[in-house]
PDB file of N, CA, C and O in Angstrom, chain B, residues numbered from 101:
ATOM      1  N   UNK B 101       2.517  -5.424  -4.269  1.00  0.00           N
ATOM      2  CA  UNK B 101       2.697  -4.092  -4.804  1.00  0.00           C
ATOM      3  C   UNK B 101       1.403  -3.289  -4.719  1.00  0.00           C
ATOM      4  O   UNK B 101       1.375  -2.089  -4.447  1.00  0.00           O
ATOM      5  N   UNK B 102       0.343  -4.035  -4.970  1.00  0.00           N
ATOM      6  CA  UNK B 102      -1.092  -3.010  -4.611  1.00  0.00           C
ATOM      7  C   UNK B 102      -1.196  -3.112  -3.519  1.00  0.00           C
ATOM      8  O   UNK B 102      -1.904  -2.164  -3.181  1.00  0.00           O
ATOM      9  N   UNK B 103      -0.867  -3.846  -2.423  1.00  0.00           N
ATOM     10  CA  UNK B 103      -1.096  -3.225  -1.134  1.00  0.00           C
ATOM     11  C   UNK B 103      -0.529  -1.666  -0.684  1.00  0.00           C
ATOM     12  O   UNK B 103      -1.142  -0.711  -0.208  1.00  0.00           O
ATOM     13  N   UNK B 104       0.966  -1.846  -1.059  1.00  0.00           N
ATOM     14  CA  UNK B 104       1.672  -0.594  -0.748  1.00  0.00           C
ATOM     15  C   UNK B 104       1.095   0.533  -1.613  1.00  0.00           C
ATOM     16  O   UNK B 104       0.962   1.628  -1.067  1.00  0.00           O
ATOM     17  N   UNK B 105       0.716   0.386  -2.971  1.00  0.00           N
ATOM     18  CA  UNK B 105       0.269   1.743  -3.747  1.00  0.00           C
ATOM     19  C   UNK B 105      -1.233   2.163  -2.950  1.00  0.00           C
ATOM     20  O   UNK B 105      -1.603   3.318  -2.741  1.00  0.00           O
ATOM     21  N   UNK B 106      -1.999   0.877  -2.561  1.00  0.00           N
ATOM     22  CA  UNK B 106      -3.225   1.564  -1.873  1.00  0.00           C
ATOM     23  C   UNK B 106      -3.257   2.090  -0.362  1.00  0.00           C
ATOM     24  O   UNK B 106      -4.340   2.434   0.111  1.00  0.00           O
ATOM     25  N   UNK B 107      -2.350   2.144   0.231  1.00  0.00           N
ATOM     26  CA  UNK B 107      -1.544   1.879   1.464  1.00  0.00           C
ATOM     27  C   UNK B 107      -1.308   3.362   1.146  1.00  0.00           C
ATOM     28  O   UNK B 107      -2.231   4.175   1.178  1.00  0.00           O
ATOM     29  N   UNK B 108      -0.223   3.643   0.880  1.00  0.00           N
ATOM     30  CA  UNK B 108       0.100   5.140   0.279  1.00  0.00           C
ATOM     31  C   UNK B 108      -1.364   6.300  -0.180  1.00  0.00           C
ATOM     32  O   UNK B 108      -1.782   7.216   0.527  1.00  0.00           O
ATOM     33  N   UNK B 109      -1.715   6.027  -1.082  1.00  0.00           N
ATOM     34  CA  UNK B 109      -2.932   7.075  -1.429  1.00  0.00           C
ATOM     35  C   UNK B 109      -4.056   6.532  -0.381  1.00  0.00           C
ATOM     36  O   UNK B 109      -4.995   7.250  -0.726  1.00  0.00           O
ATOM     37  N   UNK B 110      -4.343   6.074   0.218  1.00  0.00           N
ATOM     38  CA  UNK B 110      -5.249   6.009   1.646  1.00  0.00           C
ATOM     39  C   UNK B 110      -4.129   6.782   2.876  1.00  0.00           C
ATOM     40  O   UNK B 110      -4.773   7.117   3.870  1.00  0.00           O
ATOM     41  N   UNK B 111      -3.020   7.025   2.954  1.00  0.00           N
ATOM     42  CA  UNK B 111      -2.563   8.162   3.507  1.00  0.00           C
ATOM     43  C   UNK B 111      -2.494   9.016   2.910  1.00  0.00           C
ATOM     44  O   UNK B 111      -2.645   9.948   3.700  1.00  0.00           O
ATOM     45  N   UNK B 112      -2.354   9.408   1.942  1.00  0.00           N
ATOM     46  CA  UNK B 112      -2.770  10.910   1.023  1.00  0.00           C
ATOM     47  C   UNK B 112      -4.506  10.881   1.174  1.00  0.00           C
ATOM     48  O   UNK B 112      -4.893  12.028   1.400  1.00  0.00           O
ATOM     49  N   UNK B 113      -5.352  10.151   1.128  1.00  0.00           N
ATOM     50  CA  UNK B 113      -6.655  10.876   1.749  1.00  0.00           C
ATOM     51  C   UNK B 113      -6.804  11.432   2.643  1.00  0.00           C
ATOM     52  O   UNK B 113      -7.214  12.582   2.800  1.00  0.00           O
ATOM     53  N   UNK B 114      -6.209  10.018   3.972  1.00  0.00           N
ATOM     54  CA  UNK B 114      -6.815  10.697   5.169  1.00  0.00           C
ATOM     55  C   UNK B 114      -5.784  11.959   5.084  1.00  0.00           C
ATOM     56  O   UNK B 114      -6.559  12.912   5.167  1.00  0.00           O
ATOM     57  N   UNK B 115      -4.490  12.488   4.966  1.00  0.00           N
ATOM     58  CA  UNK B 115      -3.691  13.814   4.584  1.00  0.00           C
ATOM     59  C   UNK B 115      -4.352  15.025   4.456  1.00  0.00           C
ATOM     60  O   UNK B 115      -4.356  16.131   4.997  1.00  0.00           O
ATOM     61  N   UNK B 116      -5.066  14.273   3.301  1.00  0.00           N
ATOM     62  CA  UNK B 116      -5.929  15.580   2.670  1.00  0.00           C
ATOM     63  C   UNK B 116      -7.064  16.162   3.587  1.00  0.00           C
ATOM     64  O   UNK B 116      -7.278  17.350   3.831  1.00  0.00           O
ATOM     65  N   UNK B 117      -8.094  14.488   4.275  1.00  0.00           N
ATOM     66  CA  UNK B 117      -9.175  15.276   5.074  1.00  0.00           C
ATOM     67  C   UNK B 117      -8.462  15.937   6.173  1.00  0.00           C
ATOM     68  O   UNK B 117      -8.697  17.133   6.344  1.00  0.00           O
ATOM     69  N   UNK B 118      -7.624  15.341   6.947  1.00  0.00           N
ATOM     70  CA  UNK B 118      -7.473  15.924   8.402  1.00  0.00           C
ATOM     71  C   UNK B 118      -5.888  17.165   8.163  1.00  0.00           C
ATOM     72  O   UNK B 118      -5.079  17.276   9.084  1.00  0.00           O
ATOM     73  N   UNK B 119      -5.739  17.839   7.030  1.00  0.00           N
ATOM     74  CA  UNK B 119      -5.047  18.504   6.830  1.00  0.00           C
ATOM     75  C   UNK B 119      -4.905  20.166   8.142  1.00  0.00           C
ATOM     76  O   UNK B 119      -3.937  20.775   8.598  1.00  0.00           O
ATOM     77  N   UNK B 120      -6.045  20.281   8.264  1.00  0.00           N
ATOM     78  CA  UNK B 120      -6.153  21.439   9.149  1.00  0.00           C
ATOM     79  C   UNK B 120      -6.013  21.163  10.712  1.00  0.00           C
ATOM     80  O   UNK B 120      -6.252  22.078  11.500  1.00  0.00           O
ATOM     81  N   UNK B 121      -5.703  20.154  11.072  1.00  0.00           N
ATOM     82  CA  UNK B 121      -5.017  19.854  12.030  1.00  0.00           C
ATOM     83  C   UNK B 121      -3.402  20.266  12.016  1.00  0.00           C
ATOM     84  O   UNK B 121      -2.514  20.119  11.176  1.00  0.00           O
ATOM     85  N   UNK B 122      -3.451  20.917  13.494  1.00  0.00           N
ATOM     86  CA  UNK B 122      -2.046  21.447  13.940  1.00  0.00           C
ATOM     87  C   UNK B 122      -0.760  20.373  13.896  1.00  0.00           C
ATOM     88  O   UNK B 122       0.342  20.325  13.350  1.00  0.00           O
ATOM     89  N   UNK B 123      -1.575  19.525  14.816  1.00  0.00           N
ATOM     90  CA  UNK B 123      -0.706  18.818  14.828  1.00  0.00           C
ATOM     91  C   UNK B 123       0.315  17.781  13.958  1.00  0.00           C
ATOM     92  O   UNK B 123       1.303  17.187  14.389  1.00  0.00           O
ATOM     93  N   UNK B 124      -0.174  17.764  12.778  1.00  0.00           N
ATOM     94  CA  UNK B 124       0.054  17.310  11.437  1.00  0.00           C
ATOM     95  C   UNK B 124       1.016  18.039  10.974  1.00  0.00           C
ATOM     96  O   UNK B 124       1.947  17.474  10.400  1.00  0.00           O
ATOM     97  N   UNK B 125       1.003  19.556  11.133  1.00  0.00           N
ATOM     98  CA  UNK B 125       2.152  20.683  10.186  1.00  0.00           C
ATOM     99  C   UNK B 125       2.883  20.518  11.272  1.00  0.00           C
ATOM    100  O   UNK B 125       3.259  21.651  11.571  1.00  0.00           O
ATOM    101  N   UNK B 126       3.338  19.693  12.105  1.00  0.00           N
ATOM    102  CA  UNK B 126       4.837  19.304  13.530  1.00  0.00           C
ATOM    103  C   UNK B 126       5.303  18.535  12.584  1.00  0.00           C
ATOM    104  O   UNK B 126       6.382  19.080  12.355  1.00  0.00           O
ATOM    105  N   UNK B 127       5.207  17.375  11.668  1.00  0.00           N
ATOM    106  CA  UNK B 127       5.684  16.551  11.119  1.00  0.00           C
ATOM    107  C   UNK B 127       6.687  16.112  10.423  1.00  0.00           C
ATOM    108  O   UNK B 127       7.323  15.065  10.294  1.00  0.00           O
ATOM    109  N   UNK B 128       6.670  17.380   9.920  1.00  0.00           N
ATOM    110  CA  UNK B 128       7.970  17.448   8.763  1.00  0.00           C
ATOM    111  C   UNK B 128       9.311  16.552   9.407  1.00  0.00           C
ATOM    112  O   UNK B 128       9.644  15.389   9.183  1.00  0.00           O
ATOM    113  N   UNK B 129       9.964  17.658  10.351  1.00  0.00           N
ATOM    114  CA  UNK B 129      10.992  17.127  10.932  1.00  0.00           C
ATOM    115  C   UNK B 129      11.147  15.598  11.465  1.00  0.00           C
ATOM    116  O   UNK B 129      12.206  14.969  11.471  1.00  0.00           O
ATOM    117  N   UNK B 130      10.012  15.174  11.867  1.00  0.00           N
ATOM    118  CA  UNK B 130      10.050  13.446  12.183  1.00  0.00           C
ATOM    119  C   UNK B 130       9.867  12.675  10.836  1.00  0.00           C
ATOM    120  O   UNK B 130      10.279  11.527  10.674  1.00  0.00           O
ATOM    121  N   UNK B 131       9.369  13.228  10.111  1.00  0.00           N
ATOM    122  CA  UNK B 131       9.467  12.177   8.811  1.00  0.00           C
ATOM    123  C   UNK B 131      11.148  12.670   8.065  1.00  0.00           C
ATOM    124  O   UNK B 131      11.715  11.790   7.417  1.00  0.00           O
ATOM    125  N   UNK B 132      11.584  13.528   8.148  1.00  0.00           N
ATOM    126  CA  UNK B 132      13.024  13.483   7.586  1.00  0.00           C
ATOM    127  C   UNK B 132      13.889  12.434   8.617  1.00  0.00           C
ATOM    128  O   UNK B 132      14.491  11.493   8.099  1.00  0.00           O
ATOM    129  N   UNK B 133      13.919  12.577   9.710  1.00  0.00           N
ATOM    130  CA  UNK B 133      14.154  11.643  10.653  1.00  0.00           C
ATOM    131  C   UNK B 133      13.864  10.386  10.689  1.00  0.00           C
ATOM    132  O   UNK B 133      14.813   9.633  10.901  1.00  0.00           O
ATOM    133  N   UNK B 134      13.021  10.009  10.572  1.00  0.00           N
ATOM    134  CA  UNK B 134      12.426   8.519  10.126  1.00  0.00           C
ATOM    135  C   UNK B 134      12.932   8.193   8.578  1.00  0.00           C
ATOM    136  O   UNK B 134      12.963   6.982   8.360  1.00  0.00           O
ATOM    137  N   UNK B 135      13.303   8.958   7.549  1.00  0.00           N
ATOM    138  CA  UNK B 135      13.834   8.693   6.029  1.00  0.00           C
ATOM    139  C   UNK B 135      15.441   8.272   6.729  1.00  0.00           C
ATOM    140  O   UNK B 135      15.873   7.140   6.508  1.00  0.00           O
ATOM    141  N   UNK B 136      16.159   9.126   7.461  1.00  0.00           N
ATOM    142  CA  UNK B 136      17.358   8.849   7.409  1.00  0.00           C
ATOM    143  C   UNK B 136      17.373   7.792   8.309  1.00  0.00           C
ATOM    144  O   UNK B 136      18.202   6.987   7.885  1.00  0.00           O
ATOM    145  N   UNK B 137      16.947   7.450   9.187  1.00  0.00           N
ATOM    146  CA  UNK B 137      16.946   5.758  10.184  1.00  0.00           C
ATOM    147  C   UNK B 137      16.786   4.707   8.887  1.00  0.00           C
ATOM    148  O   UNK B 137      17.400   3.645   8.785  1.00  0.00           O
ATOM    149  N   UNK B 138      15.856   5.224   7.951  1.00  0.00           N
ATOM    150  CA  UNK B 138      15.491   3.939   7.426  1.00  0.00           C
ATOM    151  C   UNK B 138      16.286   3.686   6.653  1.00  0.00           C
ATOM    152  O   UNK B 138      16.447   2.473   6.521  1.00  0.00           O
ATOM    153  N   UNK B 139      17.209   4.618   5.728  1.00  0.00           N
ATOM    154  CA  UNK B 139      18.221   5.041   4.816  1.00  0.00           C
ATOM    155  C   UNK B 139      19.440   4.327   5.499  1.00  0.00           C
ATOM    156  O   UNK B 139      20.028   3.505   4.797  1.00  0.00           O
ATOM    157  N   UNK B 140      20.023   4.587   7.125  1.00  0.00           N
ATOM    158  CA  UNK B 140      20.748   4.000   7.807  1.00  0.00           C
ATOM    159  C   UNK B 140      20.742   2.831   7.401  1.00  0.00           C
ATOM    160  O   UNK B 140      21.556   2.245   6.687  1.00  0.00           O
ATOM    161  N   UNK B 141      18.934   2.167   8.298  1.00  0.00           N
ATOM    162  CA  UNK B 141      18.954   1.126   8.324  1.00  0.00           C
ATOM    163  C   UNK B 141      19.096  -0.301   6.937  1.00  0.00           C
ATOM    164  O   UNK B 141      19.318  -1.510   6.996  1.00  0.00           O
ATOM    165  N   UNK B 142      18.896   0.429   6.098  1.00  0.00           N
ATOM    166  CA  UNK B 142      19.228  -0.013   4.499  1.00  0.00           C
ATOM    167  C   UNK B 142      21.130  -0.347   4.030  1.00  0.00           C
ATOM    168  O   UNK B 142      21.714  -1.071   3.224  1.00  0.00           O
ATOM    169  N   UNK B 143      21.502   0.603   5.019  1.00  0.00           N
ATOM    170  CA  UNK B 143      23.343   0.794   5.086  1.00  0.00           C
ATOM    171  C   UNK B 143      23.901  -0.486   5.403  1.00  0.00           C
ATOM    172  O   UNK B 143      24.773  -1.202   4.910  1.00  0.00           O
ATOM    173  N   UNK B 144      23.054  -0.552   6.466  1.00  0.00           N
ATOM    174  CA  UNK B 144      23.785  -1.755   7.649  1.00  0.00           C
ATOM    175  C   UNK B 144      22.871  -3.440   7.000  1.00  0.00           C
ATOM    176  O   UNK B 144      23.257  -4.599   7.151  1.00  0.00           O
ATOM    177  N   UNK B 145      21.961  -3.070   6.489  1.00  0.00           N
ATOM    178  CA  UNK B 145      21.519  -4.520   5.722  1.00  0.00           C
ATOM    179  C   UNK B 145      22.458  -4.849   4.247  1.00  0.00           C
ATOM    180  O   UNK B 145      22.695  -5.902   3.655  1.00  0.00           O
ATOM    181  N   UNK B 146      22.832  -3.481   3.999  1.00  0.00           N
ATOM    182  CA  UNK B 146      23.704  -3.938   2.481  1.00  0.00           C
ATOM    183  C   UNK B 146      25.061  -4.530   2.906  1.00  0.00           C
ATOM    184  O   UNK B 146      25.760  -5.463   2.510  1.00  0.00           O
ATOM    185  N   UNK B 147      25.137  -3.675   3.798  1.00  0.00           N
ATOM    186  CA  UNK B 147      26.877  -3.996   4.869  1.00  0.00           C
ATOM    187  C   UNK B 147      26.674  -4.860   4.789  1.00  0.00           C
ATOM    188  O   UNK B 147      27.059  -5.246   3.685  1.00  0.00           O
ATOM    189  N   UNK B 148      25.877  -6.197   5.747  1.00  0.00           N
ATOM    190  CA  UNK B 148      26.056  -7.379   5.909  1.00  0.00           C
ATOM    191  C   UNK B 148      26.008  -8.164   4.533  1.00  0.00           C
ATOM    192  O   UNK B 148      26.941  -8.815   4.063  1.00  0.00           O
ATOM    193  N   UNK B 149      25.250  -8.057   4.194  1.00  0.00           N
ATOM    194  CA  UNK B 149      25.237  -9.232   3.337  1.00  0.00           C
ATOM    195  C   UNK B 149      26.746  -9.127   2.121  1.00  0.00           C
ATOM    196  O   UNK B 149      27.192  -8.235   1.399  1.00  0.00           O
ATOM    197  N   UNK B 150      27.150 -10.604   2.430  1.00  0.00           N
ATOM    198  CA  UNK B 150      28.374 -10.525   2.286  1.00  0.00           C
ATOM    199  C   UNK B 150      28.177 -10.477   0.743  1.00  0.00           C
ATOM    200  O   UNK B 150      28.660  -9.485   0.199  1.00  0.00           O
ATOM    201  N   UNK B 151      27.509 -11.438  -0.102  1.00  0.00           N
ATOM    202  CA  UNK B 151      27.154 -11.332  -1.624  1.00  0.00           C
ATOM    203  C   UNK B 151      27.461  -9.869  -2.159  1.00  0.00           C
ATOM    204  O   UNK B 151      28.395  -9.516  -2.879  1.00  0.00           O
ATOM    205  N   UNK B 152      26.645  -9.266  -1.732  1.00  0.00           N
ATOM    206  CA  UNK B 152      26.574  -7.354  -2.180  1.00  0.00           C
ATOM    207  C   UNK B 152      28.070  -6.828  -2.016  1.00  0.00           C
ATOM    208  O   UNK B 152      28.570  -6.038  -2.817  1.00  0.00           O
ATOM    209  N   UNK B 153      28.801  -7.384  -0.804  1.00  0.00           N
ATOM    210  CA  UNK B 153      29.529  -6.427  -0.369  1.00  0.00           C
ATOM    211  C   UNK B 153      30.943  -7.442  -1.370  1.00  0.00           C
ATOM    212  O   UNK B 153      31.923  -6.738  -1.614  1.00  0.00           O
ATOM    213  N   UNK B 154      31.004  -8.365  -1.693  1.00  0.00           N
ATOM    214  CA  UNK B 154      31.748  -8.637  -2.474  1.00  0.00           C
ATOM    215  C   UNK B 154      32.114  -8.849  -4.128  1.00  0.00           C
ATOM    216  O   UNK B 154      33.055  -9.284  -4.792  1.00  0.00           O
ATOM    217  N   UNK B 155      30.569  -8.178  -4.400  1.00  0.00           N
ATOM    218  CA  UNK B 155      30.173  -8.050  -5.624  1.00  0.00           C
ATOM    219  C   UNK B 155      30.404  -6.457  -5.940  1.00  0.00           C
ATOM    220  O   UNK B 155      30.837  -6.271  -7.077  1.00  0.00           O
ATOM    221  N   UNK B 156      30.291  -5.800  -5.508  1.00  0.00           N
ATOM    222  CA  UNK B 156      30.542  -4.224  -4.635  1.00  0.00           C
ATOM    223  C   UNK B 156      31.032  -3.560  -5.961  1.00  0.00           C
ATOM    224  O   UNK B 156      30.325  -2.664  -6.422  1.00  0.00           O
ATOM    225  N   UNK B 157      31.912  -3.830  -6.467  1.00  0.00           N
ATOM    226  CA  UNK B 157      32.776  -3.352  -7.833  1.00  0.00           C
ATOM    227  C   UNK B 157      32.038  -3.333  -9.132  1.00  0.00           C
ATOM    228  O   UNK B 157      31.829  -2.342  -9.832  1.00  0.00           O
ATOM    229  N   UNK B 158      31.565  -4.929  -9.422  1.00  0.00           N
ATOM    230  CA  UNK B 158      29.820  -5.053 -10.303  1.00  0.00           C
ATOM    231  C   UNK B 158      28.754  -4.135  -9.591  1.00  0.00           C
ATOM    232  O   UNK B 158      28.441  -3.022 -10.014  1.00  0.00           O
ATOM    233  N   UNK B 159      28.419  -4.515  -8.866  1.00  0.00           N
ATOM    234  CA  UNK B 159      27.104  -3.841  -8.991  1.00  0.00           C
ATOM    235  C   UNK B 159      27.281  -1.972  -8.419  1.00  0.00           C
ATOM    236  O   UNK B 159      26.336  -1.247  -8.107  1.00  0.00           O
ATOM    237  N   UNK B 160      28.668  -1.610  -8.427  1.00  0.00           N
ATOM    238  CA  UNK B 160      28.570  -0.303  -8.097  1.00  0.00           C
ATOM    239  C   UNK B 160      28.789   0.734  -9.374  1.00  0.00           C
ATOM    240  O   UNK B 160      28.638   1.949  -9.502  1.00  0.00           O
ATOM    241  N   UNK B 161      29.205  -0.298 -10.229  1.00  0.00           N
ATOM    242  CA  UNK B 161      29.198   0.383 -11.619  1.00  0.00           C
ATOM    243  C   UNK B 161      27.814   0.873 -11.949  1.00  0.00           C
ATOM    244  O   UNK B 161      27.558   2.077 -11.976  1.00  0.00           O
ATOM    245  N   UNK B 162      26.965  -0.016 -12.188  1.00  0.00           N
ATOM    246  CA  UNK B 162      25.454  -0.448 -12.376  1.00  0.00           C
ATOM    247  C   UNK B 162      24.690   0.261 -11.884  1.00  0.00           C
ATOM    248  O   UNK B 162      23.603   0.626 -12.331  1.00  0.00           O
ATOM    249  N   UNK B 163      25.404   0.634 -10.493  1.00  0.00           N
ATOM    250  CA  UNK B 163      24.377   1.359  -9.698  1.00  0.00           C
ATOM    251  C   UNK B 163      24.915   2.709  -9.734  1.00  0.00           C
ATOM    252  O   UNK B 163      24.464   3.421  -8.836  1.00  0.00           O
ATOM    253  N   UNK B 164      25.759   3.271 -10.523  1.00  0.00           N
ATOM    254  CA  UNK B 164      26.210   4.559 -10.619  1.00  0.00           C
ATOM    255  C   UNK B 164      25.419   5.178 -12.064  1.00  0.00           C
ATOM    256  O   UNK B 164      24.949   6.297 -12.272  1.00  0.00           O
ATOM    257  N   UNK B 165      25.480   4.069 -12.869  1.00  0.00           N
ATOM    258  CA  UNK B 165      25.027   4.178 -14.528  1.00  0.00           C
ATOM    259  C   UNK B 165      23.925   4.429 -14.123  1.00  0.00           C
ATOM    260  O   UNK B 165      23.608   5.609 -14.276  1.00  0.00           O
ATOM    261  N   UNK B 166      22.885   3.524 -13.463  1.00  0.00           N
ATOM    262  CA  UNK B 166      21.218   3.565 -13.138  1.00  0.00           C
ATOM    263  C   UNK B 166      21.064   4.829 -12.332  1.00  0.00           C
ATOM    264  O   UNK B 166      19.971   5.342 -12.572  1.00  0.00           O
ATOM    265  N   UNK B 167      21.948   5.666 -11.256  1.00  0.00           N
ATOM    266  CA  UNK B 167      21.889   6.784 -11.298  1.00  0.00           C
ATOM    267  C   UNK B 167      22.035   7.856 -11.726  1.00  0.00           C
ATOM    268  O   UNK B 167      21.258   8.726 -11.334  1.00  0.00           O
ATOM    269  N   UNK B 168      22.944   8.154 -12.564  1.00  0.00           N
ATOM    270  CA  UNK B 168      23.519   9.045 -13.573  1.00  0.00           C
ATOM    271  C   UNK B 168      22.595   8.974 -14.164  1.00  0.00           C
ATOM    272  O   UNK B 168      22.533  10.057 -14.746  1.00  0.00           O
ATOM    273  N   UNK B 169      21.404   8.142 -14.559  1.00  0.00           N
ATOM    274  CA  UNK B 169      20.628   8.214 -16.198  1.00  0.00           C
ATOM    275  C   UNK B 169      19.293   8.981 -15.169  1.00  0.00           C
ATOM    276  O   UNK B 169      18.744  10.025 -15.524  1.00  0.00           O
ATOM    277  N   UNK B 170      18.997   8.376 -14.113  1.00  0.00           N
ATOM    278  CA  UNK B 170      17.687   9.120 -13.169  1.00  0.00           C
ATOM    279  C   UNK B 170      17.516  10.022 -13.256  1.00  0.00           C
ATOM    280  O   UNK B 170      16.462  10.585 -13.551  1.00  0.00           O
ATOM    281  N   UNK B 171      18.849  10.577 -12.943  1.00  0.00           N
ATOM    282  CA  UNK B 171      19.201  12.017 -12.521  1.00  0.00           C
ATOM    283  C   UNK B 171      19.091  13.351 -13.933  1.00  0.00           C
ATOM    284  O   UNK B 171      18.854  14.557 -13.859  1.00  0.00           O
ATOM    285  N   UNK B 172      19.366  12.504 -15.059  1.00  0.00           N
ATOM    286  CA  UNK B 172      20.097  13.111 -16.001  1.00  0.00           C
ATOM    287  C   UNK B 172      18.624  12.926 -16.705  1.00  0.00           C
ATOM    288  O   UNK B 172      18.579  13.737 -17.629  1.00  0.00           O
ATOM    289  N   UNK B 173      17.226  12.067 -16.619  1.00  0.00           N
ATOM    290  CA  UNK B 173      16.776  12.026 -17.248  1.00  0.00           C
ATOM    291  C   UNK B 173      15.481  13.102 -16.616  1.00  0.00           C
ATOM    292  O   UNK B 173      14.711  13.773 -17.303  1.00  0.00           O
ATOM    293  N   UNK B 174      15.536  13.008 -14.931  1.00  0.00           N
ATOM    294  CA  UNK B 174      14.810  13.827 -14.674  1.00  0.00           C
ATOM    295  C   UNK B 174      15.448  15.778 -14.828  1.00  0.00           C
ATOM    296  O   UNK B 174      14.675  16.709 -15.056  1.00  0.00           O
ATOM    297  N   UNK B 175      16.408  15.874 -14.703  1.00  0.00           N
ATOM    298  CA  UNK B 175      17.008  17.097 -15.455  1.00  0.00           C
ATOM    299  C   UNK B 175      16.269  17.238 -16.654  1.00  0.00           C
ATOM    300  O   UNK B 175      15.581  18.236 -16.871  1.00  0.00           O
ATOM    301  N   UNK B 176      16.366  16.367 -17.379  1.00  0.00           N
ATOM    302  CA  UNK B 176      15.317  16.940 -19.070  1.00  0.00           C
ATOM    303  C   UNK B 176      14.310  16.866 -18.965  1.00  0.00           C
ATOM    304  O   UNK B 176      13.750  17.298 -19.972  1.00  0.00           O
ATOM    305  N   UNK B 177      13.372  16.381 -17.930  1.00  0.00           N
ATOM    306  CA  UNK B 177      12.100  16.599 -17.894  1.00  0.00           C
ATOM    307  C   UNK B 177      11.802  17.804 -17.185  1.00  0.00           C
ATOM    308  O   UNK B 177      10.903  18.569 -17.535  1.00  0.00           O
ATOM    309  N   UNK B 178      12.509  17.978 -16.238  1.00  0.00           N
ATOM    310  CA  UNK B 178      11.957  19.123 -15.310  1.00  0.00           C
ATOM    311  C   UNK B 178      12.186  20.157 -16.264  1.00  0.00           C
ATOM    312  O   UNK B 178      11.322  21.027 -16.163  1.00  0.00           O
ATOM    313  N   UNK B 179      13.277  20.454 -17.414  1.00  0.00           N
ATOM    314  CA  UNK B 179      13.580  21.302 -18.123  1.00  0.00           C
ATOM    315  C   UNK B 179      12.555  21.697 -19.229  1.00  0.00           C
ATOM    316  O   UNK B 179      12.269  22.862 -19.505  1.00  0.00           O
ATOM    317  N   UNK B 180      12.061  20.644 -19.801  1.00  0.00           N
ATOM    318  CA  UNK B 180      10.945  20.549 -20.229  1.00  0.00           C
ATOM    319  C   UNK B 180       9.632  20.962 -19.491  1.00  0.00           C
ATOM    320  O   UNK B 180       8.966  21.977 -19.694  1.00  0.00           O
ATOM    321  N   UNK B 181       9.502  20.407 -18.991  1.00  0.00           N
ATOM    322  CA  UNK B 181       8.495  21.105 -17.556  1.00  0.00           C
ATOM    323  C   UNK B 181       8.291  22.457 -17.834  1.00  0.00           C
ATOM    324  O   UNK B 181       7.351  23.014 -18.400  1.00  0.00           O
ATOM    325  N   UNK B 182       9.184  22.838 -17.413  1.00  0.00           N
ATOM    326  CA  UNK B 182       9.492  24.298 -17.171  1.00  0.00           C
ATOM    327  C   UNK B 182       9.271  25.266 -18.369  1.00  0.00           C
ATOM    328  O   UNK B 182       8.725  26.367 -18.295  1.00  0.00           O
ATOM    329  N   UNK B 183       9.866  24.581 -19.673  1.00  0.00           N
ATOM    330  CA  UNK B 183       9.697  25.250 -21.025  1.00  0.00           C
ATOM    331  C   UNK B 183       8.249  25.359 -21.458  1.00  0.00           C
ATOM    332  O   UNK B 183       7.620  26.357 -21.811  1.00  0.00           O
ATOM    333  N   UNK B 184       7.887  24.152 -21.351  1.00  0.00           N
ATOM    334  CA  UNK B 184       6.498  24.052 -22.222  1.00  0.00           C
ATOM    335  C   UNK B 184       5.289  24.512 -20.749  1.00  0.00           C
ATOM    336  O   UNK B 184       4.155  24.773 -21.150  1.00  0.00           O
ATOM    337  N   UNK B 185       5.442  24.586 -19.547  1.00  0.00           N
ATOM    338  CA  UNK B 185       3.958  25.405 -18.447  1.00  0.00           C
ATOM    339  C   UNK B 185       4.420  26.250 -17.932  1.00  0.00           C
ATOM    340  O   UNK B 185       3.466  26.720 -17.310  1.00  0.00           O
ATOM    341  N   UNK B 186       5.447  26.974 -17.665  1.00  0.00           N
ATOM    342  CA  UNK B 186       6.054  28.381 -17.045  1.00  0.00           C
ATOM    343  C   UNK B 186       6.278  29.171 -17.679  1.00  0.00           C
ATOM    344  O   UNK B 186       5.811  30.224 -17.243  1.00  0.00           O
ATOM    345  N   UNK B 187       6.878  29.290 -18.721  1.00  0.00           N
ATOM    346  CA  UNK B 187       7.490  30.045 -19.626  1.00  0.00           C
ATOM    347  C   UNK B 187       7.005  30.516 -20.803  1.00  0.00           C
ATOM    348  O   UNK B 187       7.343  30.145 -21.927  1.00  0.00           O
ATOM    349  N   UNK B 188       5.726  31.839 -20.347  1.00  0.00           N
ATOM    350  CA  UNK B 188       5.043  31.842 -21.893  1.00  0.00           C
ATOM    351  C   UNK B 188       5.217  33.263 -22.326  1.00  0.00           C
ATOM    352  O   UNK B 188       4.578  34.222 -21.894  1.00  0.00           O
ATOM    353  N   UNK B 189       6.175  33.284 -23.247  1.00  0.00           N
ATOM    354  CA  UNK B 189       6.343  34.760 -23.851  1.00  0.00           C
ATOM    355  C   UNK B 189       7.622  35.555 -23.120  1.00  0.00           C
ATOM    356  O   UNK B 189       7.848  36.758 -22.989  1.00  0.00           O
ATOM    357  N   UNK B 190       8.355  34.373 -22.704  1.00  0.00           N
ATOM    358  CA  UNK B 190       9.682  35.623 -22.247  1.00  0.00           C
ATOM    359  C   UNK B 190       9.383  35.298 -20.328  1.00  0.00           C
ATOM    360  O   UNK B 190      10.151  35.137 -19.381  1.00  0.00           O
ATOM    361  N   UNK B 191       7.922  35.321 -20.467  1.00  0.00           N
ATOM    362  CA  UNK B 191       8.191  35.915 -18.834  1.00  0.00           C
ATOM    363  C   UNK B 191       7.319  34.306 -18.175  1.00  0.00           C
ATOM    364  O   UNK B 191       6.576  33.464 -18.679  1.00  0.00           O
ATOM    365  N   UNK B 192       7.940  34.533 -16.798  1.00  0.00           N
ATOM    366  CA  UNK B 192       7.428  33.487 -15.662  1.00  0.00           C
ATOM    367  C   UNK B 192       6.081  33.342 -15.294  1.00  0.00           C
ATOM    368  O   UNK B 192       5.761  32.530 -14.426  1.00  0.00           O
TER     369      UNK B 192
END
């Protein structure tokens, strides 16, 4: 797990130094592209494995609840967010 967290913010450095490079603001579109291959490729590993896919009913409950609460919990934060550093006196 500390490999990947230092792994990550050592690409947010070098990000940050070599930011004014052109070729860097092309990116966008290949990294949405590369999320959905990998997103795919996550499809077709759950597909197989037969355990998951016959457990499917358990763990899709589970995994609807564990989303519903993500979702629902980042909704009250961002709402919060928003109340208590944007919003001072009526106006934006």
């Amino acid at each position: 797990m500390f490999s990947i967290i230092s792994t990550m913010f050592l690409g947010i450095g070098i990000g940050y130094v070599l930011r004014n490079w052109s070729i860097l603001q092309k990116t966008e579109k290949t990294i949405s592209l590369t999320i959905f291959l990998l997103l795919f490729i996550l499809g077709v590993s759950i597909g197989s494995n037969s355990l998951i896919v016959n457990n499917l009913g358990k763990f899709g409950w589970q995994a609807v609840i564990l989303a519903s609460s993500g979702v629902l919990g980042s909704l009250i934060a961002a709402r919060l967010v928003l109340q208590l550093f944007f919003k001072k006196g009526g106006k934006q």
